[in-house]
C-alpha positions, 0 to 999 in steps of 0.5 A: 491540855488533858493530855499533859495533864494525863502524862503528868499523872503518870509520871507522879505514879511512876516516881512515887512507886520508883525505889532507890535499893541500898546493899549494906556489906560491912567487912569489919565491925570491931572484931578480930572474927568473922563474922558477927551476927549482923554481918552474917544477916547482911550478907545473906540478907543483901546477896538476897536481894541483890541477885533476887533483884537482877533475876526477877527484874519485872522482865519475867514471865509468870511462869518464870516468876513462880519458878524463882518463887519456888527456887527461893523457898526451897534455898531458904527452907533447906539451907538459908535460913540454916546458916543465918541460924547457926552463924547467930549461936556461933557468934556468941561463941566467937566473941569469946575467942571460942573456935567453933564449927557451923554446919548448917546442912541438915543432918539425917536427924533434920538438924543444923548444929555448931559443934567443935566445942567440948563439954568443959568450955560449955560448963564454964560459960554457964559457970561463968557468965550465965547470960552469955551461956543462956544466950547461946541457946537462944541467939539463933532465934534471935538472928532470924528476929533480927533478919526478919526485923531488916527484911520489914524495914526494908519492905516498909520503906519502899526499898525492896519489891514483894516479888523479890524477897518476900519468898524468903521473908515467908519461909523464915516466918513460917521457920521461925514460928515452926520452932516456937510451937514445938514448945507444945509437945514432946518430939521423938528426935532420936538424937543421944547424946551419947551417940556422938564423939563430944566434938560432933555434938551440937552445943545446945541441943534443942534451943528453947528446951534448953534455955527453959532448963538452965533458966530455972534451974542453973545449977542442975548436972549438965548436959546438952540435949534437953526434951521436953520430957525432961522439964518440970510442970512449971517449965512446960508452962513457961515453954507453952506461954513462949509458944502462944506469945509467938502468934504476936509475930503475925501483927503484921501486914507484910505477912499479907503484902500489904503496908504503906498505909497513907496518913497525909498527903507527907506521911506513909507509915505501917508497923509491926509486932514482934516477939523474941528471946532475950538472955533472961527471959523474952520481950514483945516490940511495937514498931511503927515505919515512918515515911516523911515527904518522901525523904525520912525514912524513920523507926521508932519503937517500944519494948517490954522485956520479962524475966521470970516474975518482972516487966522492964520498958526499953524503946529507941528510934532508928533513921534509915538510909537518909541522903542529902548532899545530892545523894552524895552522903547517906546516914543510917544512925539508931538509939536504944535504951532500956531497963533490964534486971540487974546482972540480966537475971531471970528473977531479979526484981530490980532494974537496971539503965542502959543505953545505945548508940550507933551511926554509919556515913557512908560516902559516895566515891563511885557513881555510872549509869547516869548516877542509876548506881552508886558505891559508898564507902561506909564508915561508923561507929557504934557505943553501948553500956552494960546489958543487950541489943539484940544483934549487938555482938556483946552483953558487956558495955563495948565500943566498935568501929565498923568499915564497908561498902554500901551499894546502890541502885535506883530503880 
């Protein structure tokens, strides 16, 4: 009878550390480009993941471990997190049917970039649309907040092991950190704008400098390549609290692998504190990870977006990969509302409500290895109102269909 009782344990052990990992892979979203920002996340993010997961499959031996460790760092340090980077500032512009290049293979000066874009369409986005243009500096940081948002998801609700992807998670964190801090001091890059042909300059230059720049002072002469000799007393302040807000980014036990804290015998949870960019200004978000008798598998979260003077709430709730219907049928649905300043101003006082909704079903058409792997068809819709969701392809209110395939595999 112990050993019954002993081999029962056993197995409890084993199914509750089981994983069942999903792939999402959208080829269309609504838009005549390719790609957007959340496809160009998903792609890097689940290829990632997916080729991570067939190479370090807990047959290898430490050696090898710490070998496709290394390997996976140095990708994500010298090109990964690049492309992701860069596909978030050109996806702004391709929303726009502006034609750009991403060149996401550091230069002899260490810098990404996207050009292809002449100074006369630039001025015209900031002439025109001052959140899109004030985006474009910043959707870079945004797409690694976002990539880095998946990745917690994706740790938090047991469906992807530390070993496999947190070499990737760590270098983006540190990347992304990285870059907030040189909001501290003056770096010497050597870049002039004037040492490139117009259509080889990067369209932003430095992000956060340029972005402080624009934000206070819309109407100054243009030019790409802001320092931070360039900004005034005011902006180097605001460029340091941008700097310090960034540490928030560190409440955060996947940083330490640790999480799945159990709270009741039905209820796992962990959270997160995240800080990033918004087209006027910035925001902090508390996110709590939910698991529920091991079946719901929900998001919810809280959100403070500030301009230059004022706070504005938002929240949503997100339910992830749920399955029923013998696992035949799998839901993944979000909603978000806010308030932000009206027209996505850096100093209007008054706000303005707004909401989002989405939701993808994705249906199970093939199925092998005694049903250990599945393929889905995944079809959705997704519906906002004026104002930004990170991620969200536009700043207008705006409706898409979105057609994939998701994959999966139990573990």
């Amino acid at each position: 009878m112990k050993n019954i009782y002993t081999l029962i344990s056993l197995f409890l052990v084993f199914f509750s550390f089981s994983q069942t990992k999903y792939y999402n892979f959208n080829a269309y979203e609504g838009k005549n480009y390719l790609f957007t920002m959340n496809q160009s996340n998903d792609l890097m993010l689940n290829s990632i993941r997916y080729i991570g997961g067939n190479i370090n499959d807990g047959s290898l031996t430490k050696k090898q471990q710490k070998i496709y460790t290394s390997c996976l760092m140095t990708f994500t340090a010298l090109l990964g997190q690049a492309i992701t980077h860069e596909e978030g500032h050109r996806s702004v512009l391709s929303e726009f049917g502006i034609g750009s290049i991403s060149e996401p293979v550091f230069d002899k000066n260490l810098v990404a970039k996207v050009t292809g874009v002449t100074d006369e369409t630039l001025m015209n986005l900031r002439d025109n649309d001052f959140p899109n243009y004030i985006r474009l500096h910043t959707a870079g940081l945004e797409s690694d907040y976002a990539y880095l948002r998946k990745s917690d998801a994706y740790f938090n609700f047991n469906e992807e092991k530390h070993a496999v992807l947190y070499p990737d998670y760590l270098m983006r964190k540190v990347g992304t950190q990285f870059y907030y801090l040189t909001n501290l001091f003056s770096m010497k890059s050597g870049i002039k704008e004037s040492d490139d042909a117009e259509l080889k300059r990067d369209i932003v230059g430095h992000d956060l400098y340029g972005m402080i720049r624009h934000l206070h002072r819309p109407t100054m002469e243009f030019y790409r390549y802001t320092e931070r000799n360039d900004l005034t007393t005011e902006e180097k302040s605001y460029a340091n609290r941008m700097a310090y807000m960034s540490f928030l980014n560190f409440l955060n036990p996947n940083i330490w692998k640790e999480g799945n804290y159990n709270l009741s015998k039905d209820l796992k949870a962990n959270f997160s504190v995240n800080y990033s960019l918004a087209p006027f200004g910035d925001f902090v978000e508390q996110n709590a990870y939910l698991i529920i008798k091991d079946k719901y598998k929900i998001n919810p979260y809280f959100r403070q977006y500030f301009n230059k003077s004022y706070t504005f709430l938002a929240g949503g709730i997100n339910l992830h990969n749920y399955t029923f219907h013998n696992d035949k049928i799998l839901l993944n649905s979000s909603l978000d509302f806010w308030q932000q300043p009206k027209n996505l101003e850096f100093r209007n006082k008054e706000a303005v409500f707004g909401f989002g909704l989405k939701s993808e079903l994705a249906l199970r058409f093939s199925s092998w290895n005694n049903n250990s792997k599945s393929a889905y068809f995944n079809i959705g819709a997704a519906y906002k109102t004026d104002g930004f969701i990170p991620e969200a392809p536009s700043l207008k209110e705006d409706f898409q269909v979105l057609l994939g395939i998701v994959l999966s595999i139990k573990g």
